[in-house]
C-alpha positions as CSV (number, residue, x, y, z in Angstrom):
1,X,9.9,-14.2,-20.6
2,X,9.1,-10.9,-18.6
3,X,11.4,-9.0,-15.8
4,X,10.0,-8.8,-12.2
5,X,9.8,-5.5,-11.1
6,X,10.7,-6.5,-7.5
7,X,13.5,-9.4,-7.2
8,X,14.8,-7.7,-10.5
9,X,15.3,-11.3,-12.6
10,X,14.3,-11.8,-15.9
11,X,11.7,-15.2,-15.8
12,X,9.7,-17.7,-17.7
13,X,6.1,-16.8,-17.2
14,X,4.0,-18.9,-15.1
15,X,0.5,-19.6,-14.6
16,X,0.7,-17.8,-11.4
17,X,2.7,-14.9,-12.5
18,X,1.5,-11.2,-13.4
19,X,2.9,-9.5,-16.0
20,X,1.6,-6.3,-17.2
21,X,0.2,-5.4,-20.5
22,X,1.7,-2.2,-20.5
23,X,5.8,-1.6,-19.2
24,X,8.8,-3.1,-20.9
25,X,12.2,-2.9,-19.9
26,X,14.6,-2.0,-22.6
27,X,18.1,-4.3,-22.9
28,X,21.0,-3.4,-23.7
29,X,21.1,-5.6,-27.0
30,X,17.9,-3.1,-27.8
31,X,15.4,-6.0,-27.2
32,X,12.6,-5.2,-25.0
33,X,10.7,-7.4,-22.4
34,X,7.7,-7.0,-20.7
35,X,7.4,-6.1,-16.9
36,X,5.7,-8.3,-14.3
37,X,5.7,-9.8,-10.7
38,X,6.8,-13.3,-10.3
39,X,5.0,-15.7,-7.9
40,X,7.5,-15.2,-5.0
41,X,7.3,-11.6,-5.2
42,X,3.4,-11.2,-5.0
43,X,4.0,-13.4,-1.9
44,X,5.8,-11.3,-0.7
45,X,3.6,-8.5,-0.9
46,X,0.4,-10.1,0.2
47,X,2.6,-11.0,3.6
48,X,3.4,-7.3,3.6
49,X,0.1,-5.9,3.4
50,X,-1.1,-8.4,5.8
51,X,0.9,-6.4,8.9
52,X,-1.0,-4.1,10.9
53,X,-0.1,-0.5,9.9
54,X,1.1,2.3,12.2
55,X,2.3,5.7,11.8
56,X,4.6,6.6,14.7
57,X,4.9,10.4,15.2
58,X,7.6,12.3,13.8
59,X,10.5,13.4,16.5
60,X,11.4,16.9,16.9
C-alpha cells in the first residue's frame, strides 16, 4: 500500500508503480505509508512533458 502523490489515493502497489524509498505520509490513526506515483499518474506526466514548451512574455 503506498499514497500517490498526484491523484492523492492510497493504492496497492503494482509492478508498474513507483514508490519512493524515502517519504511517508503520516495518518491520522498514526500509521504511516510510503509515497509513490501510481501508473495513471506517471502517464500522465510523460503526456505532459511530451508538449512543446513556451514561455510567453509577461504583460505590463
Amino acid at each position: 500500500m503506498y499514497f500517490c502523490i498526484l491523484c492523492h489515493a492510497e493504492h496497492e502497489r503494482q509492478e508498474a508503480d513507483r514508490v519512493f524509498s524515502t517519504g511517508f505520509r503520516a495518518l491520522p490513526n498514526g500509521d504511516k505509508i510510503p509515497l509513490g506515483l501510481c501508473e495513471t499518474s506517471l502517464q500522465v506526466l510523460s503526456k505532459e512533458a511530451e508538449k512543446p514548451f513556451s514561455m510567453k512574455p509577461l504583460s505590463a
